[in-house]
Backbone as XML, in Angstrom:
<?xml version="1.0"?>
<chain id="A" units="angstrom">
  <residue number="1" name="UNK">
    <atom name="N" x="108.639" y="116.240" z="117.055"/>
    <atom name="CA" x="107.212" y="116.134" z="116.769"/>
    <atom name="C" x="106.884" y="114.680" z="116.481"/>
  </residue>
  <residue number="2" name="UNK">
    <atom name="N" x="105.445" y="114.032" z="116.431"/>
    <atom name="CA" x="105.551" y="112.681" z="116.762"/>
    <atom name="C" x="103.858" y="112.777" z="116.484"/>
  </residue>
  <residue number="3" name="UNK">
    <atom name="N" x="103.695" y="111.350" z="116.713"/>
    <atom name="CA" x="101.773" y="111.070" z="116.660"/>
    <atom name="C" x="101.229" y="111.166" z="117.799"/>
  </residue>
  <residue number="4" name="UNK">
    <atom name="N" x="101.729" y="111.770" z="118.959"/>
    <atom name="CA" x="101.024" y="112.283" z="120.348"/>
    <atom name="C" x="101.273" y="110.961" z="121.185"/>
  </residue>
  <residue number="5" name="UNK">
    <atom name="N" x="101.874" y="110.373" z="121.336"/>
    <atom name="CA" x="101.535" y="109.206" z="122.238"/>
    <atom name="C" x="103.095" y="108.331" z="123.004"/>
  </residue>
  <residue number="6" name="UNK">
    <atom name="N" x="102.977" y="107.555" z="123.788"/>
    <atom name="CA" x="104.581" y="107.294" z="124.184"/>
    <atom name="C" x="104.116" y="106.096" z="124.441"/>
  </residue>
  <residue number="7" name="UNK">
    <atom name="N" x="105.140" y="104.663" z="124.111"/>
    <atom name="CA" x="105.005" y="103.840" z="123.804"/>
    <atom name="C" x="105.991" y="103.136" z="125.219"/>
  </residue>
  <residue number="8" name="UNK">
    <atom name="N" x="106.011" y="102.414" z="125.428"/>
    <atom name="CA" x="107.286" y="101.542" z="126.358"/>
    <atom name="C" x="106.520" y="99.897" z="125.928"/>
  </residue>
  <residue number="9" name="UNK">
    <atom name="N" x="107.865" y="99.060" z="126.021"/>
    <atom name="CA" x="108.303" y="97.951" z="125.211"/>
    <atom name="C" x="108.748" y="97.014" z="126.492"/>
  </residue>
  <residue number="10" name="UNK">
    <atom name="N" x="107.967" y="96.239" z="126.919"/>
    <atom name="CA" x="108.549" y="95.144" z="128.159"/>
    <atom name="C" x="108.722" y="93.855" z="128.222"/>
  </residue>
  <residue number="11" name="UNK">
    <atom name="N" x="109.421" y="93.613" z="126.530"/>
    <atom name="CA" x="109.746" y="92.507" z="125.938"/>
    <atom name="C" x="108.690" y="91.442" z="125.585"/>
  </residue>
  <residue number="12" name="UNK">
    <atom name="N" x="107.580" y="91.717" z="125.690"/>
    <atom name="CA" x="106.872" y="90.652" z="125.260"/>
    <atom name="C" x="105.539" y="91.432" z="124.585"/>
  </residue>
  <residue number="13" name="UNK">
    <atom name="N" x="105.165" y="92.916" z="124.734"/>
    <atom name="CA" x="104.257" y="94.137" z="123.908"/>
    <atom name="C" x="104.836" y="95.515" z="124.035"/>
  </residue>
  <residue number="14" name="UNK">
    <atom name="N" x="104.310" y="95.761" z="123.079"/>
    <atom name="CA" x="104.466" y="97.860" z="123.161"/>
    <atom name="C" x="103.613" y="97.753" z="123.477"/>
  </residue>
  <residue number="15" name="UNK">
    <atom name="N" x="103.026" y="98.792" z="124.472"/>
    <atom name="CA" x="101.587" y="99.251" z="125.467"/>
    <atom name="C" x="102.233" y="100.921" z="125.165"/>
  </residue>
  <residue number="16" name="UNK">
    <atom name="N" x="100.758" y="101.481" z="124.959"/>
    <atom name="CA" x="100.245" y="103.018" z="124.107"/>
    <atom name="C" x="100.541" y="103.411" z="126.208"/>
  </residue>
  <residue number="17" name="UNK">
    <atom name="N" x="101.223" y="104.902" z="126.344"/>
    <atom name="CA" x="101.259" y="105.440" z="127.009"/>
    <atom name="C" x="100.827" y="106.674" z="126.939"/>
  </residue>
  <residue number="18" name="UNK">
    <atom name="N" x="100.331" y="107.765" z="128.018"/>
    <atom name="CA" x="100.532" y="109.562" z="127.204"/>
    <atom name="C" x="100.028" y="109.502" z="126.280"/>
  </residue>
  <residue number="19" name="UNK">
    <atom name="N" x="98.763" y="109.656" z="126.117"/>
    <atom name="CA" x="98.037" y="109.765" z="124.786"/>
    <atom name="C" x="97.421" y="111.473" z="124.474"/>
  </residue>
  <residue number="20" name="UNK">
    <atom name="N" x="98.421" y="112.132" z="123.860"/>
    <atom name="CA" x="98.476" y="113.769" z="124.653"/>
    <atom name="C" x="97.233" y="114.131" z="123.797"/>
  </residue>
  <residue number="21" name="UNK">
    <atom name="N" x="96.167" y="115.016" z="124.295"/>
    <atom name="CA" x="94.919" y="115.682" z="123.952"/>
    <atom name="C" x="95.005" y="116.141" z="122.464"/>
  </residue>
  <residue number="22" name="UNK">
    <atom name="N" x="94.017" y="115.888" z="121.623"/>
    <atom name="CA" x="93.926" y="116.488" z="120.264"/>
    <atom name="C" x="95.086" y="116.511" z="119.855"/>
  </residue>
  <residue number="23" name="UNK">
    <atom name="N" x="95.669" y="114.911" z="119.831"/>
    <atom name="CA" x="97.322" y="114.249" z="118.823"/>
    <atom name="C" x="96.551" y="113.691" z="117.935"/>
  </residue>
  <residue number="24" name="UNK">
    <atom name="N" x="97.049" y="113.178" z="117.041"/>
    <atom name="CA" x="96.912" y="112.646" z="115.713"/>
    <atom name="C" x="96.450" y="111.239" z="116.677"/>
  </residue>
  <residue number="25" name="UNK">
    <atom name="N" x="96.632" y="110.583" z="117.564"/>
    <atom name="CA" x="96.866" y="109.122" z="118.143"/>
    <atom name="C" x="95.489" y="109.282" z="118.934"/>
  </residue>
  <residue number="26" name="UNK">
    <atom name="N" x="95.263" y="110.426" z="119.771"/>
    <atom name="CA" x="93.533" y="110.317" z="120.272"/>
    <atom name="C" x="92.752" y="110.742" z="119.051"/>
  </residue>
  <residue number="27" name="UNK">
    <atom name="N" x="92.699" y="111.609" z="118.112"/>
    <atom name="CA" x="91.833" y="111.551" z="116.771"/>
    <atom name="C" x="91.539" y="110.686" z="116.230"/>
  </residue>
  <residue number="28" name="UNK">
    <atom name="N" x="92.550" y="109.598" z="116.306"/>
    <atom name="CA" x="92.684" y="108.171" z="115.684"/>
    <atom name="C" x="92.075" y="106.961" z="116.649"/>
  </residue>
  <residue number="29" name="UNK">
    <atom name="N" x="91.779" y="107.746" z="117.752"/>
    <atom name="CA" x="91.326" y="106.280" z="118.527"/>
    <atom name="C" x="92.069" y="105.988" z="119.473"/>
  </residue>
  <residue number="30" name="UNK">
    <atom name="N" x="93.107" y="105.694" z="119.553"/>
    <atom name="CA" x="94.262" y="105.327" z="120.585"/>
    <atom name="C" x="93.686" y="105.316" z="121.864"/>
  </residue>
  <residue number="31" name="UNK">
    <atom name="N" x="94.111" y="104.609" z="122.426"/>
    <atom name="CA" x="93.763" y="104.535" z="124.286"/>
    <atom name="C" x="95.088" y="104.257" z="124.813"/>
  </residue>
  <residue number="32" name="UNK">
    <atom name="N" x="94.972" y="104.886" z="125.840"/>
    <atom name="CA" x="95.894" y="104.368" z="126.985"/>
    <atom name="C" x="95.564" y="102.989" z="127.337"/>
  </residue>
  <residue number="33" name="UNK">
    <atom name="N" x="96.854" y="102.013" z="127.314"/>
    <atom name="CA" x="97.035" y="100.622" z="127.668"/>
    <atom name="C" x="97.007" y="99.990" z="126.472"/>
  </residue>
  <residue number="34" name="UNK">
    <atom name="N" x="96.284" y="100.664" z="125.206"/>
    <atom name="CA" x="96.554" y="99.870" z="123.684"/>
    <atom name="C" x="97.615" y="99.611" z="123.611"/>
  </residue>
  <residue number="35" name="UNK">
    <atom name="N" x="97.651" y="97.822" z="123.181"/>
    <atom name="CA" x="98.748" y="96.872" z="122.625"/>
    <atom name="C" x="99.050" y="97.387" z="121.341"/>
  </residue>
  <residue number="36" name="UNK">
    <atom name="N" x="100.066" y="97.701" z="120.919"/>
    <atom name="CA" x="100.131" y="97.716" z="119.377"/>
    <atom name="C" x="100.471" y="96.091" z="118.691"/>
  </residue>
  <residue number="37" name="UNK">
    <atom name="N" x="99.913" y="96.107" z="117.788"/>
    <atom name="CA" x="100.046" y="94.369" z="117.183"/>
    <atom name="C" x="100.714" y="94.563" z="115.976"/>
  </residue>
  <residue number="38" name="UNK">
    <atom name="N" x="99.975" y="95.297" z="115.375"/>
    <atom name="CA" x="100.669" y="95.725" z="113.663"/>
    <atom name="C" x="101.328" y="96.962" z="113.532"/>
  </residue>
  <residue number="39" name="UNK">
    <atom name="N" x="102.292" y="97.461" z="112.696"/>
    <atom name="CA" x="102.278" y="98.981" z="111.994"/>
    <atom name="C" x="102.082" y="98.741" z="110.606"/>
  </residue>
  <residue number="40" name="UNK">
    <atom name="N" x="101.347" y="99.603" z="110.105"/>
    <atom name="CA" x="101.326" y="100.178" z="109.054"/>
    <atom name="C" x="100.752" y="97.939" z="107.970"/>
  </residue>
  <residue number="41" name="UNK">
    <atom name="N" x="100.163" y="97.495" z="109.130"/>
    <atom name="CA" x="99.869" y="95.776" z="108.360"/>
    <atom name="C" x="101.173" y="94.641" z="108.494"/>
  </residue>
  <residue number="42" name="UNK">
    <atom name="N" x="102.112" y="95.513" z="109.283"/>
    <atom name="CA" x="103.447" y="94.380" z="109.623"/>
    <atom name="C" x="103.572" y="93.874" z="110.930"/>
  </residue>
  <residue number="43" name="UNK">
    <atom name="N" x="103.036" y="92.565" z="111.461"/>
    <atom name="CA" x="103.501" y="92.402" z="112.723"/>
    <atom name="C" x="104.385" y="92.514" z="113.350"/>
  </residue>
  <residue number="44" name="UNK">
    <atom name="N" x="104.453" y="93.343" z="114.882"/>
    <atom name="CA" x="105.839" y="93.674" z="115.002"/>
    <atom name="C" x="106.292" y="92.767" z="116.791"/>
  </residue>
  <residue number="45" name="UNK">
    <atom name="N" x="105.757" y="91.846" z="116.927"/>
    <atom name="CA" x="106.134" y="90.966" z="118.040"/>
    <atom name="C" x="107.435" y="90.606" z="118.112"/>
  </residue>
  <residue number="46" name="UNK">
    <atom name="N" x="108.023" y="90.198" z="117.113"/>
    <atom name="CA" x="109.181" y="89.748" z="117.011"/>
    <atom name="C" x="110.454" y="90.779" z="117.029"/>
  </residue>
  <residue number="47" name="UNK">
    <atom name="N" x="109.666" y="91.611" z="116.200"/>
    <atom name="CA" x="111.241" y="93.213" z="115.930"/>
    <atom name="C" x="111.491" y="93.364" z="117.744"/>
  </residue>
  <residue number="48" name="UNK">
    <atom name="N" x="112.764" y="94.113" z="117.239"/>
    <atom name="CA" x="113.310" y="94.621" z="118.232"/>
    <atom name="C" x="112.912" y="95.765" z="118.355"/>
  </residue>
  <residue number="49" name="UNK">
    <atom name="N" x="113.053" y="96.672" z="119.153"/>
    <atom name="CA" x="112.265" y="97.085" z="119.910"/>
    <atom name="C" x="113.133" y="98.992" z="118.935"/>
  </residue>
  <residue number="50" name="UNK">
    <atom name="N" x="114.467" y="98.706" z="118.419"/>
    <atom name="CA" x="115.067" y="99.614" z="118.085"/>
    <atom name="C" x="114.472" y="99.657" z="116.575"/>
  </residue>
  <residue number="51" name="UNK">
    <atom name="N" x="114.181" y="98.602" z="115.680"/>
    <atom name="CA" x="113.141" y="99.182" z="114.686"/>
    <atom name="C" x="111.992" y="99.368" z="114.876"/>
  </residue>
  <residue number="52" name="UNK">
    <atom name="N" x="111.060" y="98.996" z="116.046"/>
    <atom name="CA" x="109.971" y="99.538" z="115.884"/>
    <atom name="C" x="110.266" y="101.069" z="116.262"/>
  </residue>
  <residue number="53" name="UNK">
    <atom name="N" x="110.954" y="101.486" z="116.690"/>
    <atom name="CA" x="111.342" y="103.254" z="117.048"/>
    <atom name="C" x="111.788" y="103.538" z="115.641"/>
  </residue>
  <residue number="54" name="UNK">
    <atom name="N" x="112.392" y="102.844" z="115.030"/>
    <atom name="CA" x="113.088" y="103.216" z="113.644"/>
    <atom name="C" x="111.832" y="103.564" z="112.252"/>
  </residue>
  <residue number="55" name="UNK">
    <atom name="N" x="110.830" y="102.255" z="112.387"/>
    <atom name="CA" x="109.490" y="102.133" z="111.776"/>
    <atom name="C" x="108.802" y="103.808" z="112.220"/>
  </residue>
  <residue number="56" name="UNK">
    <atom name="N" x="108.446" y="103.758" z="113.267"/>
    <atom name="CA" x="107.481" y="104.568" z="113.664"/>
    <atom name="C" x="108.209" y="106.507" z="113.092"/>
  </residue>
  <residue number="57" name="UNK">
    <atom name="N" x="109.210" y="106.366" z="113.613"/>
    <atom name="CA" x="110.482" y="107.552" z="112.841"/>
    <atom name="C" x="110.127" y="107.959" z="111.749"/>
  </residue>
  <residue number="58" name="UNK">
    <atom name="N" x="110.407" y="106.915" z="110.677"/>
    <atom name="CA" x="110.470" y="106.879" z="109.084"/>
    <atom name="C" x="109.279" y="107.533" z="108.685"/>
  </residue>
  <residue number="59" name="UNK">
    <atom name="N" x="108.286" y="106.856" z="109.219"/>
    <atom name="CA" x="106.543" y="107.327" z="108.817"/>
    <atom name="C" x="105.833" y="108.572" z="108.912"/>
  </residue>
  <residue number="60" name="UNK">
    <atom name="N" x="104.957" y="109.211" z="108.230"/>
    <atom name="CA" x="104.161" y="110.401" z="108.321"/>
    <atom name="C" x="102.929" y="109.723" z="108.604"/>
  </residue>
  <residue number="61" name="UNK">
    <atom name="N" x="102.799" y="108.474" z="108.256"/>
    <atom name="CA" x="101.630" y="108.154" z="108.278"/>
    <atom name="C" x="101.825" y="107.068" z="108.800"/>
  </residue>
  <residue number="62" name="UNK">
    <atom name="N" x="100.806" y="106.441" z="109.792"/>
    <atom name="CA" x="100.931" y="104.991" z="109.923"/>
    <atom name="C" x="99.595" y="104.394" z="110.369"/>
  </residue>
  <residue number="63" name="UNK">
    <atom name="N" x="99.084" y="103.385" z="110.358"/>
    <atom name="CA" x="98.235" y="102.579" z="110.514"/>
    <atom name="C" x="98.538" y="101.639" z="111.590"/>
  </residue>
  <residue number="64" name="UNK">
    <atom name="N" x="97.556" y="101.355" z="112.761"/>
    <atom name="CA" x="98.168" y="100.159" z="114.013"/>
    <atom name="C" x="97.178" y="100.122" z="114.054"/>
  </residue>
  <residue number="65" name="UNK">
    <atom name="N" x="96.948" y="98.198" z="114.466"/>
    <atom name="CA" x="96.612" y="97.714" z="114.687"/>
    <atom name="C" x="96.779" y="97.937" z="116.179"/>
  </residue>
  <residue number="66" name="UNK">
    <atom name="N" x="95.445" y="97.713" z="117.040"/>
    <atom name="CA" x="95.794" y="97.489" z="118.392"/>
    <atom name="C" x="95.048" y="96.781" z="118.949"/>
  </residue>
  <residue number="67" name="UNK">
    <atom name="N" x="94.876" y="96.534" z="120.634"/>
    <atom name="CA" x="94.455" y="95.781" z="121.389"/>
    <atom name="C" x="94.360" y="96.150" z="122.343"/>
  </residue>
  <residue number="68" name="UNK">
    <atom name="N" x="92.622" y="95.869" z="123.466"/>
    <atom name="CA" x="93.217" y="96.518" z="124.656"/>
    <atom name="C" x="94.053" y="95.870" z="125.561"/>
  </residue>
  <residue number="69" name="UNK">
    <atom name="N" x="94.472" y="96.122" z="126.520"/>
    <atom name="CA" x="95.515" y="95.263" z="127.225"/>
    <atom name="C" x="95.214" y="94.129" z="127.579"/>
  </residue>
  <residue number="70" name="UNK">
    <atom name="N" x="93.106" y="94.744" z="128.610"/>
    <atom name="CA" x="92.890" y="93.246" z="128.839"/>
    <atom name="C" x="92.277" y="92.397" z="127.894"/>
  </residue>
  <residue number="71" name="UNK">
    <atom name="N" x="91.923" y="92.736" z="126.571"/>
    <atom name="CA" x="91.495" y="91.682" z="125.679"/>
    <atom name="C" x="93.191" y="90.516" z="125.379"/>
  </residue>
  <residue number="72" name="UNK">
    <atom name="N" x="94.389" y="92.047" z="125.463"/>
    <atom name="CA" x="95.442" y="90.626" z="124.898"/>
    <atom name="C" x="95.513" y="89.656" z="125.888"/>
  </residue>
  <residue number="73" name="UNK">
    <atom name="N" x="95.288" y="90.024" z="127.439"/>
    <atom name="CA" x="95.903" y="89.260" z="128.573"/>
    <atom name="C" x="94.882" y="88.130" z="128.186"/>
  </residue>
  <residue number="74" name="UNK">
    <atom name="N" x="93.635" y="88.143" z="127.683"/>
    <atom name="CA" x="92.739" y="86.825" z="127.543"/>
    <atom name="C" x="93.204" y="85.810" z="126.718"/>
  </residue>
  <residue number="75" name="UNK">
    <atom name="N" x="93.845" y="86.582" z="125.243"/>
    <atom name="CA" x="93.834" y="85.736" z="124.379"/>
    <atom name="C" x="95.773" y="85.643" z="124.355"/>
  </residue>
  <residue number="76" name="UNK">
    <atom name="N" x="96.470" y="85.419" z="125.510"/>
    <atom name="CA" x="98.324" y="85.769" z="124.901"/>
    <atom name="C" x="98.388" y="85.174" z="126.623"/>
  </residue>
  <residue number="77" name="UNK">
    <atom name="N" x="98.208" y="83.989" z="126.760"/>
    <atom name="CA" x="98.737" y="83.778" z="128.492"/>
    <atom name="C" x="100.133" y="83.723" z="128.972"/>
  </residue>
  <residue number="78" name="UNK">
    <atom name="N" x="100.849" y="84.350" z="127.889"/>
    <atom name="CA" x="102.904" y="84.814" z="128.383"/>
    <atom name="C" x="102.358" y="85.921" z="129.365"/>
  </residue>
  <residue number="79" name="UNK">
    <atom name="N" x="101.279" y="86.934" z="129.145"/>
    <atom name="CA" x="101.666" y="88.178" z="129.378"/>
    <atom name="C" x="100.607" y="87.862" z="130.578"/>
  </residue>
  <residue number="80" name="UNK">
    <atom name="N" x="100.288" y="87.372" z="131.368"/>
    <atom name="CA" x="99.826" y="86.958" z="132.361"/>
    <atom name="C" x="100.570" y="86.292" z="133.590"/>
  </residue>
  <residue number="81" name="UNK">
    <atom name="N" x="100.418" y="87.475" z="134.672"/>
    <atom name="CA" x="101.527" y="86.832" z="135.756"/>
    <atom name="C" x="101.049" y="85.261" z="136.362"/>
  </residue>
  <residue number="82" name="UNK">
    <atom name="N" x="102.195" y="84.480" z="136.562"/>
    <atom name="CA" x="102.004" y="82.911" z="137.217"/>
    <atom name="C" x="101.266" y="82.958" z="138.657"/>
  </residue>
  <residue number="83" name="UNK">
    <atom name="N" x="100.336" y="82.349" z="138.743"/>
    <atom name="CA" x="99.857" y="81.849" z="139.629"/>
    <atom name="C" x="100.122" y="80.110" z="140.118"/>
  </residue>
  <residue number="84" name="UNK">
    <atom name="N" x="99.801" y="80.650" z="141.505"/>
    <atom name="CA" x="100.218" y="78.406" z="141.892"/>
    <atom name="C" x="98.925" y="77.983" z="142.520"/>
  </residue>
  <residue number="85" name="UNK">
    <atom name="N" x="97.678" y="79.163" z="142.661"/>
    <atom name="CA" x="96.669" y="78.306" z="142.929"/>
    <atom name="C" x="96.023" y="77.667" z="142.100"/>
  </residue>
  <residue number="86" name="UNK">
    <atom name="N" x="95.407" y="76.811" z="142.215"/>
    <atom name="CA" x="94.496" y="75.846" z="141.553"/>
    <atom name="C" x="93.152" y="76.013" z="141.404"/>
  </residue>
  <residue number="87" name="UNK">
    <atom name="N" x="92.098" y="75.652" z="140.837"/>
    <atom name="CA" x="91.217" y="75.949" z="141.119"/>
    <atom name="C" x="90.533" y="74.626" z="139.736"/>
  </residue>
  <residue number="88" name="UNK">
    <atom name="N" x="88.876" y="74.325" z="140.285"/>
    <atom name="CA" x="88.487" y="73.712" z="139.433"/>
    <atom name="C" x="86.624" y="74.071" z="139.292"/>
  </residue>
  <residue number="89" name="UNK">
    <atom name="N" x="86.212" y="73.742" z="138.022"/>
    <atom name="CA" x="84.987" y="73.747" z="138.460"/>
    <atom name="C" x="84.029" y="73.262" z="137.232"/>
  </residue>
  <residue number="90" name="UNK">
    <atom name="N" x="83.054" y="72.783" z="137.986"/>
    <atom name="CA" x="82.123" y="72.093" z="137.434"/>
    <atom name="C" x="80.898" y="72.607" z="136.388"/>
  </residue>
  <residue number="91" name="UNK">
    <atom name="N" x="81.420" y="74.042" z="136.026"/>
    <atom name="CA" x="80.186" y="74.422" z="134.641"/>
    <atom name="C" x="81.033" y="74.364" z="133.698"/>
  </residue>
  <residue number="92" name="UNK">
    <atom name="N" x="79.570" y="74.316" z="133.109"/>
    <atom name="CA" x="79.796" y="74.316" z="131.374"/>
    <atom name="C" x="79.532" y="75.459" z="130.598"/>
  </residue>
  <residue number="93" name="UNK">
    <atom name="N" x="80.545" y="75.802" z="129.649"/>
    <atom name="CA" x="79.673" y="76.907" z="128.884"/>
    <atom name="C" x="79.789" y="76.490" z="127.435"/>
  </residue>
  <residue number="94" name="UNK">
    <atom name="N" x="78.772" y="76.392" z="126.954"/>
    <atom name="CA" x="79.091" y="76.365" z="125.582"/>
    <atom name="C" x="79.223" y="77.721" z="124.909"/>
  </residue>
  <residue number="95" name="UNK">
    <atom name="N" x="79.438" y="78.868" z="124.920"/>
    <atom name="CA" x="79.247" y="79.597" z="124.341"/>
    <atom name="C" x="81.027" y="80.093" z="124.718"/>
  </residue>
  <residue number="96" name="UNK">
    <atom name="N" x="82.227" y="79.460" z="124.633"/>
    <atom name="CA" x="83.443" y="79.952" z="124.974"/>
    <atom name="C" x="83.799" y="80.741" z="123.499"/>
  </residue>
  <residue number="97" name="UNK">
    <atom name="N" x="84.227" y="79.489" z="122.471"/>
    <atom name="CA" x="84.241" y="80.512" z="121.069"/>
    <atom name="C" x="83.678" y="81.757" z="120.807"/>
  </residue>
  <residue number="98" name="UNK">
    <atom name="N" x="82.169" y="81.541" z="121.141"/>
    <atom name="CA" x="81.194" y="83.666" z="120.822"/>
    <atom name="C" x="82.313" y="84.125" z="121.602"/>
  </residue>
  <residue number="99" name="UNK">
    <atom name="N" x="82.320" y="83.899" z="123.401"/>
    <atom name="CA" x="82.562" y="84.759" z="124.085"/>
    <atom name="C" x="83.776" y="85.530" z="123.480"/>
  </residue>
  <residue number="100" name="UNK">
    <atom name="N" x="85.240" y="84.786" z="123.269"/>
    <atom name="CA" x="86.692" y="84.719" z="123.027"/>
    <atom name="C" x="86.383" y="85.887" z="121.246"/>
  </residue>
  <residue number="101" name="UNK">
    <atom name="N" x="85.411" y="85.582" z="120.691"/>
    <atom name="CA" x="85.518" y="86.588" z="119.500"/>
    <atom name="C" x="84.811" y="87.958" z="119.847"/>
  </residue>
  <residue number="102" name="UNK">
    <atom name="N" x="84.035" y="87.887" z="120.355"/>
    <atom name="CA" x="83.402" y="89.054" z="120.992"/>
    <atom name="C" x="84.044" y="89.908" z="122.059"/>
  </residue>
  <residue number="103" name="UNK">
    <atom name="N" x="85.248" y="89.241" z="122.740"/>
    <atom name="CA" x="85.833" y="90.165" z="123.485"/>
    <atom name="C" x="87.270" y="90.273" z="122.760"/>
  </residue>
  <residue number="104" name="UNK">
    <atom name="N" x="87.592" y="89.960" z="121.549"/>
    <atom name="CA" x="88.751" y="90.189" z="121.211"/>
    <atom name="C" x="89.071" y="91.675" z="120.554"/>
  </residue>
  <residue number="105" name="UNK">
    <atom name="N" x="87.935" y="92.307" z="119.878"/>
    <atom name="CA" x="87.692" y="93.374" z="119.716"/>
    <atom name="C" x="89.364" y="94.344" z="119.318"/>
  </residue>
  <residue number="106" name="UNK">
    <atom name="N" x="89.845" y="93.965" z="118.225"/>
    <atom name="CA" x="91.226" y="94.136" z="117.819"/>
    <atom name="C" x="90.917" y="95.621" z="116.971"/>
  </residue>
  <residue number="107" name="UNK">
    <atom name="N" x="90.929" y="96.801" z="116.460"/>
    <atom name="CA" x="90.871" y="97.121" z="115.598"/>
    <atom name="C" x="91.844" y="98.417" z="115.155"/>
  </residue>
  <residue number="108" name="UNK">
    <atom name="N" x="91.628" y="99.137" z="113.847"/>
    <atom name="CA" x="92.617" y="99.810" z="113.513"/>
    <atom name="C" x="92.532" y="101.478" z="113.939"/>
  </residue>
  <residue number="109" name="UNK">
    <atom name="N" x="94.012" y="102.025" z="113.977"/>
    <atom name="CA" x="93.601" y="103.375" z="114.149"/>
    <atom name="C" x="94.617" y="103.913" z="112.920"/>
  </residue>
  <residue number="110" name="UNK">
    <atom name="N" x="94.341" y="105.224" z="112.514"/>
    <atom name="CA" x="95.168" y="105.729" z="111.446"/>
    <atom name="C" x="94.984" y="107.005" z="111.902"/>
  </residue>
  <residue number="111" name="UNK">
    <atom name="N" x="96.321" y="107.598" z="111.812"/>
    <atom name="CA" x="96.388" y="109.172" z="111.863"/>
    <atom name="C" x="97.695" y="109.475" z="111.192"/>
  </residue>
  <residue number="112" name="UNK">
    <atom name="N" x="98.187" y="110.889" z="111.378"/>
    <atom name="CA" x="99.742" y="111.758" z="110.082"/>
    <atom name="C" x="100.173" y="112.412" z="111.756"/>
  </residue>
  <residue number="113" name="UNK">
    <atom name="N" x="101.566" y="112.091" z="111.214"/>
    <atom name="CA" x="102.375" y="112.604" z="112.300"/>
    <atom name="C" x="102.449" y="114.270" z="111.855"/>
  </residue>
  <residue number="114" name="UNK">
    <atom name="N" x="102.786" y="114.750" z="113.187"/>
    <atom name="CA" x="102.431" y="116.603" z="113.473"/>
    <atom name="C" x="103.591" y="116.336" z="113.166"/>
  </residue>
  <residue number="115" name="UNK">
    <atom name="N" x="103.877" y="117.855" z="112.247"/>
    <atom name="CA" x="105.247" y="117.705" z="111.707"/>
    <atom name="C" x="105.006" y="119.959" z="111.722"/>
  </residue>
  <residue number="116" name="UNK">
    <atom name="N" x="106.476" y="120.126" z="111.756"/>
    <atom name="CA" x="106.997" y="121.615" z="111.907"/>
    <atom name="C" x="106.309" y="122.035" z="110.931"/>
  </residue>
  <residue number="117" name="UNK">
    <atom name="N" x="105.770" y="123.192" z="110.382"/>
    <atom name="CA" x="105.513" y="123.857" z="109.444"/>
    <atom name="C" x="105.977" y="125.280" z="109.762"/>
  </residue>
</chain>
């Protein structure tokens, strides 16, 4: 039993998979392609990939932080495949800062893991 959802880890994010109907993880918000950033307020970029399975285990409850995929690909350019074209151009925007906070749109979901009764 679990918080409804399946996670896969491709060394650089966990991305929310299977977000199974009326789980604790769609009650909570969850989307398919959500980055997880935090658990429970701990960044987990760095862990390995065997405690965040270990983290998520332990918990009845947890709190994540997430992201959608394409807000991280804007603001995280690792997770953006290389390109070799070039390109240049001549506008201006002043409004890059609004734009970059307004589409970063990070926020929390909380739900209790389904457990046997």
């Amino acid at each position: 039993q679990g918080f409804g959802f399946e996670v896969e880890f491709n060394k650089v994010y966990y991305i929310c998979h299977h977000i199974e109907t009326n789980s604790p993880a769609q009650q909570g918000g969850l989307r398919e392609n959500d980055i997880i950033r935090k658990i429970n307020n701990q960044p987990i970029d760095k862990i390995p990939h065997t405690t965040f399975l270990q983290m998520m285990k332990d918990s009845n409850k947890v709190s994540l932080i997430v992201q959608s995929l394409d807000d991280y690909k804007r603001t995280h350019l690792e997770a953006l495949p290389i390109h070799t074209t070039k390109s240049t151009s001549n506008a201006i925007n002043n409004n890059n800062k609004n734009d970059r906070d307004e589409h970063k749109n990070v926020f929390s979901n909380f739900f209790t893991k389904l457990t046997k009764r």
